[in-house]
C-alpha positions in Angstrom: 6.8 -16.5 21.1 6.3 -18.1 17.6 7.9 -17.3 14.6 4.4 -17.0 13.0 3.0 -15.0 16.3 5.9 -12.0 15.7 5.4 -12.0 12.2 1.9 -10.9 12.8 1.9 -8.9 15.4 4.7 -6.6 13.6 2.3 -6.7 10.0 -0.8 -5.3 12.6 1.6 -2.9 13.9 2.9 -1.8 9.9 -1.0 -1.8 9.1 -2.2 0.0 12.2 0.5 2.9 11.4 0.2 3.1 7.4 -3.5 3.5 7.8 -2.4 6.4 10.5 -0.3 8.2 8.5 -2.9 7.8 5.3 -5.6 9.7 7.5 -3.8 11.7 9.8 -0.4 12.6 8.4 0.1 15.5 10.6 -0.9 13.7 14.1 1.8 11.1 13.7 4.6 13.2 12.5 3.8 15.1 15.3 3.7 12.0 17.6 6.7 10.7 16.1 9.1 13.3 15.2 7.9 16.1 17.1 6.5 18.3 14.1 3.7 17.7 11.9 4.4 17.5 8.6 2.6 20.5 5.7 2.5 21.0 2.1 3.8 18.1 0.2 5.1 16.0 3.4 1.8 15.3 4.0 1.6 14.2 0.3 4.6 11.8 1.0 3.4 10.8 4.5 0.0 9.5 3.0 2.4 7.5 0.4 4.4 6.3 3.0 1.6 5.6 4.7 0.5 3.5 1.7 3.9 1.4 1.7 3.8 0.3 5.6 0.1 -0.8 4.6 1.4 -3.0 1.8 3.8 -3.8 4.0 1.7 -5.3 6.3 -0.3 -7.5 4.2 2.7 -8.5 2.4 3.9 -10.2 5.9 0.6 -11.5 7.4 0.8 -15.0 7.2 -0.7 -16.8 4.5 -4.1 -19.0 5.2 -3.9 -21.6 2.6 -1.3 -23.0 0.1 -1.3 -19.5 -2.2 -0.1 -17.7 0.0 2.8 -16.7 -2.8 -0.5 -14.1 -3.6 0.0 -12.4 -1.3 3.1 -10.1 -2.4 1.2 -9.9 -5.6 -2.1 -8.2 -3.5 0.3 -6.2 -1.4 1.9 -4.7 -4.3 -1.6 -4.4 -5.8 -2.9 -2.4 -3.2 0.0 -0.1 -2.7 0.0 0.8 -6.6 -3.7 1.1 -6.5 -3.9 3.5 -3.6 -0.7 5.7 -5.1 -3.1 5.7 -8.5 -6.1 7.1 -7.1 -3.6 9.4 -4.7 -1.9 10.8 -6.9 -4.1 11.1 -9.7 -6.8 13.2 -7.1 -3.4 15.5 -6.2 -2.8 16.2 -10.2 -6.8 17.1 -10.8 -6.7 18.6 -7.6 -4.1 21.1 -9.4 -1.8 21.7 -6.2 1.8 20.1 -6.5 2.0 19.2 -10.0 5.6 18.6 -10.9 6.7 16.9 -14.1 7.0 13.6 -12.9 3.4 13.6 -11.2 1.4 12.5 -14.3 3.9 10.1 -15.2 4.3 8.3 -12.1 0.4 7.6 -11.0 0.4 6.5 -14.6 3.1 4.0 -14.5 1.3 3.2 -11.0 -1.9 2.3 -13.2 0.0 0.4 -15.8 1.4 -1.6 -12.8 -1.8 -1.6 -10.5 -3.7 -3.3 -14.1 -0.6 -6.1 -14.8 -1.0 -7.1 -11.0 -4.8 -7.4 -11.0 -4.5 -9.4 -13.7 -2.3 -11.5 -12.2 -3.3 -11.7 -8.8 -7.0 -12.5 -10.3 -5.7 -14.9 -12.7 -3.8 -16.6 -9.9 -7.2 -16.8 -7.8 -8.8 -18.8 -10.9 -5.9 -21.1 -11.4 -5.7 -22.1 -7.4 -9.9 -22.5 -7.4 -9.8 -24.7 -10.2 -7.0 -26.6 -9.1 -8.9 -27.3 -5.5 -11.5 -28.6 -7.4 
């Protein structure tokens, strides 16, 4: 088996589980570990969740010569899904601790540098191709 055929075979498998434990945190604990996961475990399932994600499309093999984008858009979407995440838990009102507020902020801050970047980037490789 290829180098490049294991490489995405194992980013499926990290997408196909971080997408599980974003919708159904409880089911795969409970698959997993043999206990679902309440309260704020399912809070930092769904985060997990959004790391394997990330994960995943940080691995899956580039298609053209930019492929050094693609940690950029992994890290984009994992600090754009802990944004929204964790800005819905604080507004929600449930498990607000003193770092909540600070961290999906800092999460924004990073989630705005990286679109930046990552768009930029885009710009720079299409006008370069033409």
């Amino acid at each position: 088996m290829s180098s490049k055929t294991i490489l995405t075979l194992s980013a499926f498998l990290e997408l196909v589980i971080g997408l599980a434990l974003m919708v159904a945190p409880g089911f795969v604990t409970q698959l997993l570990l043999g206990t679902a996961v309440t309260g704020t475990g399912i809070a930092a399932a769904r985060v997990g969740g959004f790391a394997l994600l990330s994960l995943g499309v940080a691995c899956w093999p580039p298609q053209d010569a930019a492929g050094y984008r693609t940690p950029v858009r992994a890290l984009l979407i994992y600090n754009l899904l802990t944004t929204v995440y964790l800005s819905w838990l604080g507004f929600r009102g449930e498990w607000v601790g003193r770092a909540l507020w600070p961290t999906a902020v800092g999460h924004a801050v990073l989630t705005i540098l990286l679109a930046r970047n990552w768009l930029n980037a885009r710009i720079a490789y299409r006008l370069a191709r033409s």
